[in-house]
C-alpha positions in Angstrom: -14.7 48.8 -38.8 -11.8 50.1 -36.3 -14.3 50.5 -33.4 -15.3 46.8 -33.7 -11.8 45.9 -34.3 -10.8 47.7 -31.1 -13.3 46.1 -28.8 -12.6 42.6 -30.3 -8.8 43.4 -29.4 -10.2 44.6 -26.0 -12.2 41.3 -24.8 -8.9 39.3 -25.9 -7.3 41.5 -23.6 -9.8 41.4 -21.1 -10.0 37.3 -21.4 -6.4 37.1 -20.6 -6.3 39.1 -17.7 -9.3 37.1 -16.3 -7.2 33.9 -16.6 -4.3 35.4 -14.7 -6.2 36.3 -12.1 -7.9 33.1 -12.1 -4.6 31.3 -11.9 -3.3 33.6 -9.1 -6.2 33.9 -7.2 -8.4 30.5 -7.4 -11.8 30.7 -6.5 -11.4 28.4 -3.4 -9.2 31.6 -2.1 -6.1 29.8 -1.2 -3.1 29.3 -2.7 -3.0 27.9 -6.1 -0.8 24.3 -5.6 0.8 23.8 -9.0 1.2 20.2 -10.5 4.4 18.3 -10.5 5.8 14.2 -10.5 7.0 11.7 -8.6 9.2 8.8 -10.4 10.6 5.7 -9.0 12.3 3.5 -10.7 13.7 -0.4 -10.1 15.6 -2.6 -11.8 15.6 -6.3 -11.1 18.5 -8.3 -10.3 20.1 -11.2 -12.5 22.6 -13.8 -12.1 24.8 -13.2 -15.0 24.7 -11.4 -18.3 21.6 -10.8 -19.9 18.3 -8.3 -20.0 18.3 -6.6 -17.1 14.6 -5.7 -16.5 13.8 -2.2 -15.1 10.4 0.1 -14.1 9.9 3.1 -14.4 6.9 4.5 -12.4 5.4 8.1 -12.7 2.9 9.1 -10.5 1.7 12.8 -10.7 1.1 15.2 -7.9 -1.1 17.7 -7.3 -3.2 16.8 -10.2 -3.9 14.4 -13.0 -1.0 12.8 -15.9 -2.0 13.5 -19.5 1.2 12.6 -20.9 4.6 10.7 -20.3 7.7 9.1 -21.2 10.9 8.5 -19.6 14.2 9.0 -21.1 18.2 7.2 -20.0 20.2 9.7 -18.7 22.9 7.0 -17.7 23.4 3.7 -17.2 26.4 1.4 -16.0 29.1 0.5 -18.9 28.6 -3.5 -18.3 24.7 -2.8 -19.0 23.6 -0.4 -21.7 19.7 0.6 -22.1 18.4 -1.4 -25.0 16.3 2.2 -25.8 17.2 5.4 -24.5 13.7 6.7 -24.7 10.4 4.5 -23.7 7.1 6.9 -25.1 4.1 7.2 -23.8 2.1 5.0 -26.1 4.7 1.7 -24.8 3.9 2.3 -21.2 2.4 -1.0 -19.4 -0.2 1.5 -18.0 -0.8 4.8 -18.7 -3.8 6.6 -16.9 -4.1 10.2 -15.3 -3.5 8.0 -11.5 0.2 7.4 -13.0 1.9 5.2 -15.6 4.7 2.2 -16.0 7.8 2.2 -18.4 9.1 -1.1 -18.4 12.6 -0.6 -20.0 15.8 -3.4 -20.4 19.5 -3.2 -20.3 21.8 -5.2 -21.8 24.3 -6.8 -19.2 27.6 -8.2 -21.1 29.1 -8.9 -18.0 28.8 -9.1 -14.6 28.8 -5.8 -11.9 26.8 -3.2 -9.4 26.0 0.4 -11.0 23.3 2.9 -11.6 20.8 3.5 -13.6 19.9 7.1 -13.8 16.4 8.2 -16.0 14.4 11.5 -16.5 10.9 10.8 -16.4 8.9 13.8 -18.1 5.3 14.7 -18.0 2.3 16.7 -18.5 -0.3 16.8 -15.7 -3.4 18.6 -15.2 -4.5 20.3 -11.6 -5.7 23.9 -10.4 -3.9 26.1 -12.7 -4.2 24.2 -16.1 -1.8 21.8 -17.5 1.8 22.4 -17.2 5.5 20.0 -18.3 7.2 18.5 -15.8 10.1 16.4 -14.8 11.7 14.2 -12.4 14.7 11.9 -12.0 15.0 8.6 -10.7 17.8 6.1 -10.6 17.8 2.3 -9.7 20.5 -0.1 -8.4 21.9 -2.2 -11.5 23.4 -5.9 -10.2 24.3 -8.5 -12.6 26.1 -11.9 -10.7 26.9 -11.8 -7.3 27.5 -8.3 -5.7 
């Protein structure tokens, strides 16, 4: 019973040693490029107050987006997010090419500020799947700059 015990314990072992070197040293013999994200994001522009319409786009790189949302980090004191947090399952499109958060503010008066967000990930490349993140911010105008 301890012998088969042992050499179960040992393939574990020796499984997880064959991963790491997997992920250190790929089969195609170069360097292993880990995934990561782009975000961009753009708000549109309105005469007076109102929703303020903004995007949120989330492309991955290096690899392919399993999961995603996108979260307010800040946003000008005339125009507050309607949601601080858009989830994966509201995106406009979600495939592993990218995916589109539409989000809105709520302008109560007129002015120019910033919209800051933290788009968040999962993607998929060379190396497995890892969480990943990346800010964006957007120019909030409401009336005449």
């Amino acid at each position: 019973m301890r012998l088969h015990a042992a050499n179960a314990r040992s393939s574990r072992v020796a499984a997880v040693l064959g991963c790491v070197a997997l992920a250190l040293f790929p089969a195609n013999g170069g360097a292993a490029r880990e995934p990561s994200l782009a975000a961009e994001a753009k708000c549109d522009p309105v005469s007076g107050p109102g929703k303020v319409l903004c995007t949120v786009h989330e492309r991955p790189v290096g690899g392919k987006l399993s999961w995603g949302d996108v979260i307010v980090l800040a946003a000008p004191p005339f125009a507050p997010p309607l949601r601080t947090r858009v989830a994966a399952g509201d995106a406009s499109r979600n495939d592993p090419d990218g995916a589109d958060f539409g989000l809105a503010l709520a302008a109560t008066a007129d002015g120019t500020g910033e919209l800051r967000v933290l788009a968040r990930a999962v993607v998929c490349g060379e190396v497995g799947c890892r969480p990943v993140r990346a800010e964006a911010t957007a120019k909030v105008l409401v009336g005449t700059p």
